[in-house]
N, C-alpha and C positions, 0 to 999 in steps of 0.2 A: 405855676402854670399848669393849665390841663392838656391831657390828650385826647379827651373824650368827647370834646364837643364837637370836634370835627367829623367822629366817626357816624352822626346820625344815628346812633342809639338813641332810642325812646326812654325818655324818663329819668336820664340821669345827667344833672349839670351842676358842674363844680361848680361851688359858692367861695371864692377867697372868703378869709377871715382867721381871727385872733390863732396865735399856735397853741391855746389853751382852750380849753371846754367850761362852758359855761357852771357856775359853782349852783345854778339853781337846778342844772340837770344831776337828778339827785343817783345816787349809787343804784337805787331801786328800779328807776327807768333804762339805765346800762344794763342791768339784768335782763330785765324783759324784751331789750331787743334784741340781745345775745343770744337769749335761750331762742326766743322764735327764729331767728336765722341759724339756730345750727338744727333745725329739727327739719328734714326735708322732707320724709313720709307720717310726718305726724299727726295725729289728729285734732280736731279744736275740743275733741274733749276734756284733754290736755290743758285747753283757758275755759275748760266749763259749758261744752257745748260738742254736740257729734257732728262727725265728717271730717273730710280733709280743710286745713288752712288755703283758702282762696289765693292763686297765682298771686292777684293784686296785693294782697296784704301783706304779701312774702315780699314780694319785690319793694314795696313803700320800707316793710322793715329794715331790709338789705341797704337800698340806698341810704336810710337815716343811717344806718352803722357805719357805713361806709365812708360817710361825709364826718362824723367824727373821729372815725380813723385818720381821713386824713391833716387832722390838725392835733393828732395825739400817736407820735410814735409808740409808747408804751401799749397803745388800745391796736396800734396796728399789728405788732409783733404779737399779741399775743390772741389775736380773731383772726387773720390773714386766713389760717389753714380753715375756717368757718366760710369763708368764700368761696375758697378751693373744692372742701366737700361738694358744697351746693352747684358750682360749677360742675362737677363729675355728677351727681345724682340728679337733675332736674330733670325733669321733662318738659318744661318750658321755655320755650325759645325767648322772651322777652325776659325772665329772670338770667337766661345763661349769658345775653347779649350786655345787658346789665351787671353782672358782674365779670365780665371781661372789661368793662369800662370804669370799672372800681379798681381790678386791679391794674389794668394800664397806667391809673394815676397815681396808686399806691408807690407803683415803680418807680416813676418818676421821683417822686417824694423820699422813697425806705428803696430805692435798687438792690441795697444787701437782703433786704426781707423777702424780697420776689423772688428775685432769679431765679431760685431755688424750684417754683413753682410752674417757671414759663412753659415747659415742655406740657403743661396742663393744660398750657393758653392756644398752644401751638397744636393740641389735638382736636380744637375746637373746625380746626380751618378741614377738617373733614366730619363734622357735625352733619346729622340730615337736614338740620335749620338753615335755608339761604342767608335769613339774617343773622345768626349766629357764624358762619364760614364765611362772610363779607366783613363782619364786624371783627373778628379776630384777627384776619388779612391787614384792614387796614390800621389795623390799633398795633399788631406786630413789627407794619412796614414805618410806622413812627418811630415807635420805638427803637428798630435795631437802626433807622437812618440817623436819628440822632444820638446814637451812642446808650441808650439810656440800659440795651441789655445786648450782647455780645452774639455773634454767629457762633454755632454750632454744628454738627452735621445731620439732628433731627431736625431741627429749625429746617435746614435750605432743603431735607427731604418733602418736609410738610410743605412749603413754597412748590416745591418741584410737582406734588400729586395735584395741588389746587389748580396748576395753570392747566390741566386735564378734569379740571372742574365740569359736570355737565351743564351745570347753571351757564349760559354765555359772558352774563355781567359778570359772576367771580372769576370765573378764568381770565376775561381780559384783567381786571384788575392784576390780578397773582402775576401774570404774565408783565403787566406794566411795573409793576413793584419789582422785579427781579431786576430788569432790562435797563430799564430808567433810573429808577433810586439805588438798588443794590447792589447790581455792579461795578456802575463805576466807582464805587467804595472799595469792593474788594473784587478785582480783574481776574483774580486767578481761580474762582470759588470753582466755575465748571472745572476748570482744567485739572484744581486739585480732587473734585470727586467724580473724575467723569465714570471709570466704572460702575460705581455705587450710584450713582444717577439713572446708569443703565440699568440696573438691577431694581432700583426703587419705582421707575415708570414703567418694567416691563412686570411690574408686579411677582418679582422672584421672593423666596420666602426658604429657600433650601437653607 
């Protein structure tokens, strides 16, 4: 099952299929999409040509890897952190929204492999990208509703800064994902962090 098709990310829709990689996709083409997805400032003279690697071509790369990640634990365990980079370095709002919707599914899939990562996913929801800080929102509030990654106390802080979103759409949202989905899961979250809540919205840093 996916979580990403819900989120209205552009560009990226899980495809079911075999939990093995095709034997004609040869060792050589796993390279080349490997290397171009972990390369974020690089240039294309790098495949033989000057200038920066075009958004689109990055993003088309990233999805193909991604989609075979997810029918190949050993390919996901071991490029995961190649998501992660590019999620921290990008300057594009459609690659980082994009791979927030790779690894939502990843989770789903490998949970042991992610988790590790989430607090990555969870810096996104203050991103300067609307689409980026909506898509993290709502790919997070699947996730922790259905169990698939655990509360924390940077999690419910990052939840807590977004419903002070100035965008109006993400804050209601952050706001409906606490109130509606999240609470009534776990009743006591305000009450066990209300200082640190107070501290995290009145913007203290002491």
């Amino acid at each position: 099952r996916s979580l990403s098709g819900s989120s209205g990310t552009p560009g990226w829709t899980r495809t079911p299929g075999p939990r093995t990689i095709d034997p004609d996709l040869s060792q050589y083409s796993l390279l080349s999409l490997s290397q171009m997805s972990q390369v974020s400032c690089a240039t294309a003279r790098d495949f033989g040509e000057g200038g920066p690697i075009p958004a689109p071509l990055m993003s088309a790369a990233l999805l193909t890897f991604g989609r075979l990640c997810l029918v190949s634990e050993q390919l996901a365990k071991k490029y995961i952190a190649v998501f992660v980079n590019q999620l921290r370095k990008s300057s594009h709002e459609i690659i980082k929204a994009n791979i927030l919707a790779i690894l939502a599914d990843l989770c789903v899939e490998y949970s042991g492999s992610v988790d590790k990562f989430v607090p990555v996913m969870s810096w996104c929801m203050g991103d300067k990208s609307v689409l980026v800080r909506h898509t993290a929102i709502v790919l997070l509030t699947q996730l922790l509703a259905e169990g698939f990654i655990k509360w924390k106390n940077n999690l419910f802080f990052s939840f807590l800064v977004a419903v002070a979103d100035d965008h109006r759409i993400v804050a209601h949202f952050a706001e409906s994902a606490l109130v509606k989905v999240l609470l009534p899961k776990h009743p006591n979250l305000f009450f066990n962090h209300f200082m640190e809540s107070i501290f995290v919205l009145a913007g203290y840093q002491g």
